[in-house]
Each structure stands twice: as structure tokens, then as C-alpha cells.
C-alpha positions in Angstrom: 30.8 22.3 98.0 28.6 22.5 100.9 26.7 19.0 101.6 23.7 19.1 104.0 23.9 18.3 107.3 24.0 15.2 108.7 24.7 13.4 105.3 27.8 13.4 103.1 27.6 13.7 99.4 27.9 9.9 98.8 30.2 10.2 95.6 33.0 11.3 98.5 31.8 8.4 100.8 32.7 5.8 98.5 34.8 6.8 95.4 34.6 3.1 93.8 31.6 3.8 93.1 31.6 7.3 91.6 30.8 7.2 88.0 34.1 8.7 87.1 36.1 5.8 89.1 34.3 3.3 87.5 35.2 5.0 83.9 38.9 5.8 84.8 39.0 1.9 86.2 38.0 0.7 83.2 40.0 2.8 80.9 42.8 1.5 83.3 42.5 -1.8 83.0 41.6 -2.1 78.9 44.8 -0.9 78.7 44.1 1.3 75.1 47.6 1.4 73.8 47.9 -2.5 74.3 44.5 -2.3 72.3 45.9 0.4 69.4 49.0 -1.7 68.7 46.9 -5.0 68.0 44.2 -3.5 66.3 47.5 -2.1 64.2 48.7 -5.4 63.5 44.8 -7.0 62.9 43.9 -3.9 60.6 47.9 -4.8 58.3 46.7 -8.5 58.3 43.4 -7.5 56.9 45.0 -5.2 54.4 47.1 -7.7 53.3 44.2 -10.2 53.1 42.1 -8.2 51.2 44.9 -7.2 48.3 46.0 -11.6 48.1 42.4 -11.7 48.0 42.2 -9.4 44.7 44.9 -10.7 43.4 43.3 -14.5 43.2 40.1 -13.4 42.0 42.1 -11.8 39.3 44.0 -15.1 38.7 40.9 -17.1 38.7 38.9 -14.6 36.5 42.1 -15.3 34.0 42.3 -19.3 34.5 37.8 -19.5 33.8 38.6 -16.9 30.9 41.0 -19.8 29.5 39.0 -22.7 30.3 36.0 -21.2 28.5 38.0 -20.6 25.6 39.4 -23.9 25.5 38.7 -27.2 23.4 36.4 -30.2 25.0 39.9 -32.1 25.5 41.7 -29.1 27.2 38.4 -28.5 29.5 39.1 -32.0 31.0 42.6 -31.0 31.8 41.8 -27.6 33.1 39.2 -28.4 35.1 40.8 -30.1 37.9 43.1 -27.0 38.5 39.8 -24.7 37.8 38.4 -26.5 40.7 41.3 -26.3 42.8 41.5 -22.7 42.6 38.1 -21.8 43.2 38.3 -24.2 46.2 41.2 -22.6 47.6 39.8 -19.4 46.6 36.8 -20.0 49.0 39.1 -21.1 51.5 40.8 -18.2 51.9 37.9 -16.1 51.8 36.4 -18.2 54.5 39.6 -17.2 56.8 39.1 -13.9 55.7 35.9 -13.4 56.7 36.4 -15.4 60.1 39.3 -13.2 60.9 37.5 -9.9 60.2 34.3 -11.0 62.1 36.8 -12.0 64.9 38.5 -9.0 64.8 34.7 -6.7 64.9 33.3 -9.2 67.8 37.0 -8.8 70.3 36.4 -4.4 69.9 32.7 -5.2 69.8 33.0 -7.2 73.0 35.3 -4.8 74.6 33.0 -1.7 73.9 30.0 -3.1 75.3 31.4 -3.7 78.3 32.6 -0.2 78.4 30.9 1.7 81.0 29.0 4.7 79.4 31.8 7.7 80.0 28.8 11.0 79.8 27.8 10.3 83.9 31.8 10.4 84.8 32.2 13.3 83.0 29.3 15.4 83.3 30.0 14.7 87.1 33.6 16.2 86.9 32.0 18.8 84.8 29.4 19.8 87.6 32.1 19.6 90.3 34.4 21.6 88.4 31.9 24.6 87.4 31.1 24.6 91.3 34.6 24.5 92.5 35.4 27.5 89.7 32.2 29.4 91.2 33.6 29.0 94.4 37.1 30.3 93.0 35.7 33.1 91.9 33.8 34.4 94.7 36.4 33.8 96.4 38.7 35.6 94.2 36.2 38.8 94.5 36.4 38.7 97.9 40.2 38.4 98.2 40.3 41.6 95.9 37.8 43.4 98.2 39.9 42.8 101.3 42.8 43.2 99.4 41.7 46.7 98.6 40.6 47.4 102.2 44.2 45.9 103.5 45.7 48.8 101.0 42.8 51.8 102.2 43.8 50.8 105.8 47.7 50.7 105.0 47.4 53.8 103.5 45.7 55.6 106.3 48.1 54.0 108.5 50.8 55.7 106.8 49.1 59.3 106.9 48.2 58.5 110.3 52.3 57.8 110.8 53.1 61.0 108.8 51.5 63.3 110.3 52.5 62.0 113.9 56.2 62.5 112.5 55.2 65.8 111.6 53.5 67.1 114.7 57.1 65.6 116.5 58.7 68.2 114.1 56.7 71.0 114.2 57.8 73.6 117.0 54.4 74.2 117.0 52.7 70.9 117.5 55.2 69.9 119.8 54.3 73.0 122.6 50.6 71.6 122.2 50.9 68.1 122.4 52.7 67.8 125.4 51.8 70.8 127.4 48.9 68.4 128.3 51.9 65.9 129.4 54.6 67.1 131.3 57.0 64.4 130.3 60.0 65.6 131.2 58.8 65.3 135.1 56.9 62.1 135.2 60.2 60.5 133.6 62.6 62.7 135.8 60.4 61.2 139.0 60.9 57.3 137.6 64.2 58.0 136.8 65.1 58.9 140.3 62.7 56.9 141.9 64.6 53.9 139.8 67.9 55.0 141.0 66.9 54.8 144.5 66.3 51.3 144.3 
């Protein structure tokens, strides 16, 4: 990617502060398959919590059911144990809640710190459709000197064939070198080598 001159594209210049470095960083750091496994383990407890949970609203449903239908002398009796079971009902419903509202503020407070990922990767997605644009002109360009490379080689080789044939042909040969008389321009070296 060309940048203009005198100035460099600034993403380059300082990569810490690229959108997709920030993103990646954070990614990095949260550390998701840390995250997964306890949000595993929060979302079994909460499961768990919930079914308990049905099960003593079920009980207590029974126990008032029994109280109602009891004498004045039995009421006394029940009540205590009535009381105690909607208290400890309300208890656990308390934890419940805590522990689910806990559990929504941790993600909550994770995400909104979460940089927004759409600059990072609409960046990478720009740089990437320029990089492939640049691939494929490129890629034309290797093809056109690739068939230029193969026009040339091929001339080359008619070029080399019909040399080897004008050495063969009788004819060729008589008109290609009467122009040259070779054999006395290499008889003169000759013998002017030997002298020395």
C-alpha cells in the first residue's frame, strides 16, 4: 500500500495503537477460555440453585397447604416451623438472586470494557481487500510476462533451429560463409599462434 510522501500511514508507526492491537490485546489478556470454564461452573451453580429452589417452594406450598387445614391447636405448633421455612426460603432466594446479579455484573463489567472489535476488523478487512488487489494485479502481470518469457523462448528456439539447419544445409552453408572465409582467418591465427 502506497502511503504519501513524506508521511507514513500512522497505523504502521505505532502498532499499539492500531485498533486491531488494542482488540487482539484485549482478547489476550481476558483470557476467554479462563472466562468459559467459570461461567461453566457459575451457570451449574445456578442451575442447581434454581431446581433446590423449586423444590422448597414445592415443600412450603405442602407445609401452608397443611397448616391451613389444620385445627387452632395444631396451627400453634405448625407455625413456628411455617415461619422457619418461609424464612429460610427467602434466605436462599436472597443468595440466589445475589449470586446471579453477581454473576450478570462480573460479564457485564468485562464486556463494557471490551473495546468495540468493528474498527480492528473492518481495518484488517480494508488492508486485506488492498493487499488482494495488489495480488491480483500482480498476478495479471506475472501471467503477461510469463506469456512473453514463453513467445520469446519460443522464437529463441526457431531462431536456434533454423541456425542448426542452415549449418546442415549444403546449401546454406556455401552462402553463409562465402561472405567469411573462415578457414583462412583461422589458418592465419593458428600459425600466427604457433609462432609465438
Amino acid at each position: 500500500m502506497d502511503t504519501p510522501q513524506g508521511g507514513s500511514d500512522p497505523v504502521e508507526s505505532n502498532p499499539s495503537s492500531s485498533p486491531v492491537f488494542i482488540v487482539s490485546n484485549f482478547w489476550k489478556e481476558l483470557d476467554l477460555e479462563k472466562e468459559k470454564s467459570l461461567l461453566d461452573g457459575q451457570g451449574l451453580r445456578i442451575a442447581e440453585n434454581l431446581e433446590n429452589s423449586q423444590k422448597n417452594r414445592r415443600k412450603l406450598a405442602e407445609s401452608t397447604r397443611n397448616f391451613k387445614k389444620a385445627s387452632a391447636e395444631e396451627k400453634l405448633r405448625l407455625f413456628n416451623s411455617l415461619l422457619k421455612g418461609y424464612q429460610e426460603e427467602i434466605d436462599n432466594l436472597t443468595k440466589r438472586a445475589k449470586f446471579g446479579e453477581n454473576t450478570f455484573l462480573n460479564i457485564y463489567q468485562k464486556l463494557y470494557e471490551a473495546p468495540d472489535p468493528y474498527p480492528g476488523l473492518a481495518s484488517i478487512t480494508v488492508k486485506l481487500s488492498e493487499k488482494i488487489s495488489l495480488l491480483e494485479t500482480d498476478d495479471g502481470k506475472i501471467r503477461e510476462l510469463t506469456e512473453k518469457v514463453n513467445e520469446q523462448q519460443k522464437l529463441i528456439q526457431k531462431l536456434e533451429d533454423d541456425i542448426l539447419k542452415g549449418y546442415s544445409s549444403k546449401e546454406w552453408k556455401g552462402t553463409l560463409f562465402d561472405d567469411w572465409d573462415i578457414s583462412e582467418s583461422t589458418g592465419n591465427e593458428l600459425s600466427e599462434t604457433g609462432k609465438n
